[in-house]
Backbone as CSV, one residue per row, in Angstrom:
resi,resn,N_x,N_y,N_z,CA_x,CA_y,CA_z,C_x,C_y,C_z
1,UNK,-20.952,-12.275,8.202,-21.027,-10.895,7.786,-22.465,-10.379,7.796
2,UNK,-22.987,-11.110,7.801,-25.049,-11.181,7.329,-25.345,-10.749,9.094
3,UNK,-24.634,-11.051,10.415,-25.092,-10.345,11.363,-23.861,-8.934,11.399
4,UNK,-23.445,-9.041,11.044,-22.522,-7.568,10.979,-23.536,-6.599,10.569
5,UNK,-23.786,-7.049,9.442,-24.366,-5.924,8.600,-25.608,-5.673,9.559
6,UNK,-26.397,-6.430,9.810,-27.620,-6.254,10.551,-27.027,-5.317,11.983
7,UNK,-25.988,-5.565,12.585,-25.843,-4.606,14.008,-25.634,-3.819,13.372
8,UNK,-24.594,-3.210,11.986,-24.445,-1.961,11.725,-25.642,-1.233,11.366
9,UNK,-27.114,-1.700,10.746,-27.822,-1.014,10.362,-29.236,-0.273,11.921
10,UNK,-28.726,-1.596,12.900,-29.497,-1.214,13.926,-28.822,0.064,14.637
11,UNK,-27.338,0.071,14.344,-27.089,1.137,15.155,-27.033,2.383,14.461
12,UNK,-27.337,2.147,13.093,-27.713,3.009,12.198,-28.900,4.280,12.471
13,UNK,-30.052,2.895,12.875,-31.078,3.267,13.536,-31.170,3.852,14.797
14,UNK,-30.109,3.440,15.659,-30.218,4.320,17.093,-29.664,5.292,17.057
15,UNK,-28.342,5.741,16.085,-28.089,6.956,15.885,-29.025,8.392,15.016
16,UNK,-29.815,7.962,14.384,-30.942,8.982,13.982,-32.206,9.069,15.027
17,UNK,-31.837,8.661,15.499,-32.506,9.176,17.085,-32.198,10.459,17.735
18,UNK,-31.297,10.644,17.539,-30.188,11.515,17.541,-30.087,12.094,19.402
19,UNK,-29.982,10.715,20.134,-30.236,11.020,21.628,-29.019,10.173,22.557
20,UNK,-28.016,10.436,22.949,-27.135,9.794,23.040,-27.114,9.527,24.846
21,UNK,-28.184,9.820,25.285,-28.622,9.890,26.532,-29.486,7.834,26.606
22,UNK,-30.103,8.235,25.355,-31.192,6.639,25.533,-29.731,5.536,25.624
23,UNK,-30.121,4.338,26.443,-29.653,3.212,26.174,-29.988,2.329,25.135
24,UNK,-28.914,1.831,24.713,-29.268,0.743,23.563,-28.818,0.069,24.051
25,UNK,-29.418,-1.392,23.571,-28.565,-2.673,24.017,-28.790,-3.394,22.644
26,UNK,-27.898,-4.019,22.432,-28.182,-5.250,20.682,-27.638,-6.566,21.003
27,UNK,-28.406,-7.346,20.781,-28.039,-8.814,21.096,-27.869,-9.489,19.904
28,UNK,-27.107,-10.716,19.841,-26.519,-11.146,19.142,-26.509,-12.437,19.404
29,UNK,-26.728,-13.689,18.123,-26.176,-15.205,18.894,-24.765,-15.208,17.749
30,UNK,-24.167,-14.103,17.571,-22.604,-14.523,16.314,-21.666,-13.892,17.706
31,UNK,-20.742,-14.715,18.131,-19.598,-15.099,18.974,-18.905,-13.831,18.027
32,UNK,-18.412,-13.915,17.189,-17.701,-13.780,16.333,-17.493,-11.831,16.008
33,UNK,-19.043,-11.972,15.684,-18.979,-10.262,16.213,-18.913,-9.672,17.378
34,UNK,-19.609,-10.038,18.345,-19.108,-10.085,19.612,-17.402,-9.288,20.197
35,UNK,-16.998,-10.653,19.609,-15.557,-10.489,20.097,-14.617,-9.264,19.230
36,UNK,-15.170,-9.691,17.936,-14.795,-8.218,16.731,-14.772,-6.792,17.442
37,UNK,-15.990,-6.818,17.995,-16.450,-5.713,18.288,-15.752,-5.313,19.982
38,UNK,-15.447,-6.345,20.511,-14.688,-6.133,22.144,-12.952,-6.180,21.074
39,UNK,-12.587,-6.426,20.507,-11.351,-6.250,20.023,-10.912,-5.145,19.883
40,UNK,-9.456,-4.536,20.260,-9.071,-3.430,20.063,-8.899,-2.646,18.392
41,UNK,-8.256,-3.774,18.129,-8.244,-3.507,16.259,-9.195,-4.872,15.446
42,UNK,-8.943,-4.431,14.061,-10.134,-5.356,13.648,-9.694,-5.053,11.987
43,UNK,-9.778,-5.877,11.374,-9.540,-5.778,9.702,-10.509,-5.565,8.812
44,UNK,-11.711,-6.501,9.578,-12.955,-6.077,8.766,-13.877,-4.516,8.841
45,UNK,-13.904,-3.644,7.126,-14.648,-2.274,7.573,-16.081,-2.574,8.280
46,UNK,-16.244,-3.605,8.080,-17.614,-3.372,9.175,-18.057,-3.034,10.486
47,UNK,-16.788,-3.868,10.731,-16.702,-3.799,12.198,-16.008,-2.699,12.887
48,UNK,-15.430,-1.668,11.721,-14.887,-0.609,11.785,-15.890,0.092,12.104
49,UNK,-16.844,0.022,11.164,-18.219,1.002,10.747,-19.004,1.054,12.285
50,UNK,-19.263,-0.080,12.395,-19.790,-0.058,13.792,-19.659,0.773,15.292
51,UNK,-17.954,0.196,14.987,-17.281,1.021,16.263,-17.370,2.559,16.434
52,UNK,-17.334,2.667,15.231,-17.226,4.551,15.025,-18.168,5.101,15.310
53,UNK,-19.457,4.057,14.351,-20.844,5.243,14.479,-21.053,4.903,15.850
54,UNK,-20.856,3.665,17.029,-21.586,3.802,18.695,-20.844,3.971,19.521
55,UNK,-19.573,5.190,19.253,-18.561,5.612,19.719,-19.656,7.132,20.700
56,UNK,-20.118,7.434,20.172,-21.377,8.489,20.383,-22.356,7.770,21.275
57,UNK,-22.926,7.008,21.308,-24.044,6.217,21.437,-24.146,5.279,22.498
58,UNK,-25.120,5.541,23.918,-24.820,4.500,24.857,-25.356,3.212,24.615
59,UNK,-24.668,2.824,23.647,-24.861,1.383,22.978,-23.714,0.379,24.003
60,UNK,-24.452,-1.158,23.818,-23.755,-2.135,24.505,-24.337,-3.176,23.878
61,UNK,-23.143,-4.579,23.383,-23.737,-5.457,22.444,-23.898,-6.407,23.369
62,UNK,-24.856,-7.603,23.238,-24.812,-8.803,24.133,-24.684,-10.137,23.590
63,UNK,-24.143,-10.711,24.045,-24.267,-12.769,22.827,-25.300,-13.032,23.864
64,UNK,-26.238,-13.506,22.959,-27.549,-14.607,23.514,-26.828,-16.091,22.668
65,UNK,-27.288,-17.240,23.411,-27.423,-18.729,22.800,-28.411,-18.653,21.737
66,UNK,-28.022,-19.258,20.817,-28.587,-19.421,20.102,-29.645,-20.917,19.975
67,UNK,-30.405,-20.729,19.001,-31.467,-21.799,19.153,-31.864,-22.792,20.490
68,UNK,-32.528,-21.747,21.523,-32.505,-21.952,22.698,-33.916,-21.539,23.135
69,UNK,-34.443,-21.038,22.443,-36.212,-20.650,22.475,-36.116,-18.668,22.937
70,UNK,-35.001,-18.378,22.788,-34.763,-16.988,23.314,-35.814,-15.975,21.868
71,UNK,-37.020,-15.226,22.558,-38.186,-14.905,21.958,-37.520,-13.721,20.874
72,UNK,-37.148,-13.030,21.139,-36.275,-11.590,20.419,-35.128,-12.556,19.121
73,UNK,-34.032,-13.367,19.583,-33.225,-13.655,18.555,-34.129,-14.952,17.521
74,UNK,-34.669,-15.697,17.578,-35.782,-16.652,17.078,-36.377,-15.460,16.292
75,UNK,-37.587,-14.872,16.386,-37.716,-13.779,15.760,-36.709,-13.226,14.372
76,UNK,-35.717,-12.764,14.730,-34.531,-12.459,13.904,-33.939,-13.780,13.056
77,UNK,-33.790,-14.864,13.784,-33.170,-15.603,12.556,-34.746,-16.344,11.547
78,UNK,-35.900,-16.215,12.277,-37.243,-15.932,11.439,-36.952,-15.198,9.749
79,UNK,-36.634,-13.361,10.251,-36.906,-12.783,9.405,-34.993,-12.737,8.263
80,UNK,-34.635,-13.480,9.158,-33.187,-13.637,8.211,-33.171,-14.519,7.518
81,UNK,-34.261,-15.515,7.727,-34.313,-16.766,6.734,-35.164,-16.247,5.411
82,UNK,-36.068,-15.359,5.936,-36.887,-14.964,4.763,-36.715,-14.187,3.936
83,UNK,-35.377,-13.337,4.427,-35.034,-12.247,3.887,-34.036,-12.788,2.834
84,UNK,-33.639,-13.840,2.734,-32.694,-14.818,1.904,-33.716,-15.235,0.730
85,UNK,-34.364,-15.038,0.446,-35.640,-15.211,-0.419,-36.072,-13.950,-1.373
86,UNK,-35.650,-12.481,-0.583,-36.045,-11.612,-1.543,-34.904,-11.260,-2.293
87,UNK,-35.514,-11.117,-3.805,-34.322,-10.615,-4.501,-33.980,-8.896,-4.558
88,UNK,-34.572,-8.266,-4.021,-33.962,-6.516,-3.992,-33.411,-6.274,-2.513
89,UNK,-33.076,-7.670,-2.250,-32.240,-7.360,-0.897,-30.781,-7.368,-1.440
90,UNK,-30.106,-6.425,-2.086,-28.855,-6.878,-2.454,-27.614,-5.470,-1.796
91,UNK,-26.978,-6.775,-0.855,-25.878,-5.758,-0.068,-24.802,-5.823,-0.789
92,UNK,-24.012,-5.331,-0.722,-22.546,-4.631,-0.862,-21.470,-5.105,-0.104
93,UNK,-21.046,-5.857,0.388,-20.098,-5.257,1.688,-18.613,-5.381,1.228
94,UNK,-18.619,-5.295,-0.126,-16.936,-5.074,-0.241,-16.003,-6.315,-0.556
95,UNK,-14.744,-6.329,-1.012,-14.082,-6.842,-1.596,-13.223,-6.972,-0.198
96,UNK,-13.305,-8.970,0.325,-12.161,-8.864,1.661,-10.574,-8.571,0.955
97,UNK,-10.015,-8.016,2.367,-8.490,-7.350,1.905,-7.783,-8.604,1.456
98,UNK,-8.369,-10.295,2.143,-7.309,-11.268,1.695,-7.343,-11.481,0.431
99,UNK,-8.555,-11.389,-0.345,-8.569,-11.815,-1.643,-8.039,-10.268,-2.664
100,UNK,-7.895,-9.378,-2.151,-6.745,-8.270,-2.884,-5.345,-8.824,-2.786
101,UNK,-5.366,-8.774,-1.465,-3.806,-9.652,-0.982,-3.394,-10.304,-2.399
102,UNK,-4.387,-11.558,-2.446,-4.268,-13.159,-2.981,-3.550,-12.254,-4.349
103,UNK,-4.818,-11.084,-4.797,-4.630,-11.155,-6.583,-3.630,-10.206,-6.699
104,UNK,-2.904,-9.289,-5.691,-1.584,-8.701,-5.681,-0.791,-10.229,-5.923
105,UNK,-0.535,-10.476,-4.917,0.753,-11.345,-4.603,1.037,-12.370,-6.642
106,UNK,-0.609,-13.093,-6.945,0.068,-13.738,-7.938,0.430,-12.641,-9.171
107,UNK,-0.450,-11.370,-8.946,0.042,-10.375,-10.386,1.684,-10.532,-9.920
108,UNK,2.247,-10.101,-8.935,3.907,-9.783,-8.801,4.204,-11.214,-8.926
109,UNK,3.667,-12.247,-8.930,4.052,-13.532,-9.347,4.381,-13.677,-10.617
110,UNK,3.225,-13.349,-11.356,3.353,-13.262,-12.966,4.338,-12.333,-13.625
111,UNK,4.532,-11.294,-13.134,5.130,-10.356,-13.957,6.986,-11.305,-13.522
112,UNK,6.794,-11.555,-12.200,8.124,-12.136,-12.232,8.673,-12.966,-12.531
113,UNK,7.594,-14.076,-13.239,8.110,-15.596,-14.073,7.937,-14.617,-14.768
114,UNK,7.260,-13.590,-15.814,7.409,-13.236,-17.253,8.707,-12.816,-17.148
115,UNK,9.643,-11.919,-16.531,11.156,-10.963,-16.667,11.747,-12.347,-16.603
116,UNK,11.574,-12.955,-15.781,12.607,-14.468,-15.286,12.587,-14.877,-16.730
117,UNK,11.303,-15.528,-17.203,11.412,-16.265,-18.794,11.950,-15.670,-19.963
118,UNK,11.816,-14.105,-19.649,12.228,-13.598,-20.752,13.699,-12.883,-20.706
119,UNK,14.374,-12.624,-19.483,15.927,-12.593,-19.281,16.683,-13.729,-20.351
120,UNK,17.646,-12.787,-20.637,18.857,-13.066,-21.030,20.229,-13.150,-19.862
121,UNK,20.064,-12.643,-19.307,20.775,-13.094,-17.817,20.632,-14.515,-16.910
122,UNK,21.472,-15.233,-16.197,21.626,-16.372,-15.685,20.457,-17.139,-16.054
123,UNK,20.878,-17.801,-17.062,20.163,-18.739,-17.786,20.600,-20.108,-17.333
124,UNK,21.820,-19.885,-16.782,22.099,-21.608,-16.329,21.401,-22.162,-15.040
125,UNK,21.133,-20.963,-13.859,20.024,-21.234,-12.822,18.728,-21.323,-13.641
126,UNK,18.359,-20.357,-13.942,16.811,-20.476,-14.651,17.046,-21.991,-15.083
127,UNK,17.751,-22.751,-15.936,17.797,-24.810,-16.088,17.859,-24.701,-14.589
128,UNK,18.107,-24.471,-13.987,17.922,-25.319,-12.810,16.616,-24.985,-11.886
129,UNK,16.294,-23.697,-12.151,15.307,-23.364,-11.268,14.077,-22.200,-12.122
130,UNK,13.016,-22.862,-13.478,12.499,-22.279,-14.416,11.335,-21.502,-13.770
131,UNK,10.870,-21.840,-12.708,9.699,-21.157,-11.912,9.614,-20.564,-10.758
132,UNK,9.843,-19.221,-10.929,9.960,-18.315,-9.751,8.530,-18.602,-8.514
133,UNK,8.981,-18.439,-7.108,8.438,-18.976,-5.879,8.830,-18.265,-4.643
134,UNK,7.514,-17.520,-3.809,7.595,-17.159,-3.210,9.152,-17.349,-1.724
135,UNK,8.716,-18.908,-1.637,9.634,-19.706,-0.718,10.800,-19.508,-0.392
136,UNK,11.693,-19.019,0.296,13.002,-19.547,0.265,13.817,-20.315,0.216
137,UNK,14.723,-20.402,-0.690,15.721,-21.589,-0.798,16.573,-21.583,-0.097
138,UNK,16.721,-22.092,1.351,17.471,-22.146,2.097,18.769,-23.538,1.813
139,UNK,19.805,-23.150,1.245,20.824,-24.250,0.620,21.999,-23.844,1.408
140,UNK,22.930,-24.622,0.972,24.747,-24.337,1.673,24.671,-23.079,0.980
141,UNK,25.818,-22.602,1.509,26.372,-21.113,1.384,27.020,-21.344,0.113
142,UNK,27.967,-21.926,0.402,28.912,-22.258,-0.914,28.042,-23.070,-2.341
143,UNK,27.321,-23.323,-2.116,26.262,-24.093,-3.310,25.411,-22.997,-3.678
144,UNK,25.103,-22.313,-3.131,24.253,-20.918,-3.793,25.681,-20.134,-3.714
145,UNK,26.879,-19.994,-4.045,27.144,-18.752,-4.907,27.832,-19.420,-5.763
146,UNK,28.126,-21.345,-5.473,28.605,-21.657,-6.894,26.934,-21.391,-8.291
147,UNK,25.877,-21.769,-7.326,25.014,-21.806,-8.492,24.639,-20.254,-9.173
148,UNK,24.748,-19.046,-8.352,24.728,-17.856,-8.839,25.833,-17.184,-9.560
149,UNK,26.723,-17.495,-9.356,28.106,-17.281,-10.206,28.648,-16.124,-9.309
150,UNK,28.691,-15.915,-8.309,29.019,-15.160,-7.456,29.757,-15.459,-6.096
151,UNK,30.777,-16.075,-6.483,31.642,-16.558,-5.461,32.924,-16.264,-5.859
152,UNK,33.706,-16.530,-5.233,35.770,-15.850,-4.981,36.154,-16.627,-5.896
153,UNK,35.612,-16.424,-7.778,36.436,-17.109,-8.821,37.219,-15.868,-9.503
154,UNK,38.245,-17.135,-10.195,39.115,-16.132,-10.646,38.721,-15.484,-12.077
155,UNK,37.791,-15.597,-12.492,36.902,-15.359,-13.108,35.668,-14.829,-12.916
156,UNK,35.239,-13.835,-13.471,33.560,-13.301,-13.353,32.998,-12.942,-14.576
C-alpha cells in the first residue's frame, strides 16, 4: 500500500500541473500495483483514486526490477526507508473492506447465537446443535425434517 500511496501522490503532483498535453511516466518495482492499476476493476480505493485522477493525464505506469542497481528506483526505496523513521509521516489509508466484512459477518454471528440461546422455540435441536455456524449442514432429507419437526407427522 506504501507504493500505492506514493503513485497516488505523484500523480497528484502531475495533475497540478494542470497540462494534460506533458507526458508522465511513473515507475514502479510493486508487480502488484502494476497489475491493480492494468485491471479493469479493483477493490482497493487507492487504486481507485489513481485511476480517476490519470484518467485526464498522459500518464503511463512502468515495473522496473527491483534491487538491480536501477539509479531512479534505488533512490526511492533510499528515501522510503528513511521516511519509516519520521514520526509526522502519518497516512490514513482506510479501513480494508475485508476486515468490515470480518466484523459484519461475526456481529450477525453474535446476535444469532444470542436469539438461538435465548429462544424458547426448538429447543430439542438447539441439544443437538447449541452453536449457530455459518456452514451448511448438508444431512439426509428425512433426518433433517425428523430433527426439525417438520415432516408428514400425524402430529405437529
Amino acid at each position: 500500500m506504501a507504493e500505492a500511496y506514493a503513485i497516488k501522490i505523484a500523480v497528484l503532483e502531475a495533475q497540478s500541473l494542470n497540462d494534460s498535453t506533458i507526458p508522465f511516466h511513473i515507475f514502479t518495482d510493486s508487480t502488484s500495483v502494476v497489475k491493480s492499476l492494468e485491471a479493469v476493476n479493483d477493490r482497493f480505493q487507492i487504486i481507485i483514486d489513481i485511476k480517476t485522477i490519470s484518467e485526464n493525464l498522459n500518464c503511463s505506469f512502468h515495473w522496473v526490477k527491483a534491487h538491480v542497481g536501477t539509479h531512479g528506483n534505488e533512490r526511492a526505496d533510499i528515501l522510503a526507508k528513511k521516511a519509516t523513521y519520521k514520526d509526522d509521516g502519518n497516512v490514513l489509508l482506510g479501513t480494508p473492506r475485508s476486515l468490515i466484512n470480518l466484523k459484519i459477518r461475526n456481529q450477525i454471528l453474535n446476535s444469532w447465537q444470542f436469539r438461538w440461546v435465548n429462544s424458547r422455540q426448538s429447543r430439542f435441536t438447539f441439544g443437538l446443535f447449541p452453536d449457530v455456524d455459518l456452514k451448511r449442514c448438508f444431512g439426509d432429507f428425512f433426518i433433517n425434517r425428523i430433527l426439525t419437526g417438520h415432516g408428514c407427522f400425524p402430529a405437529h
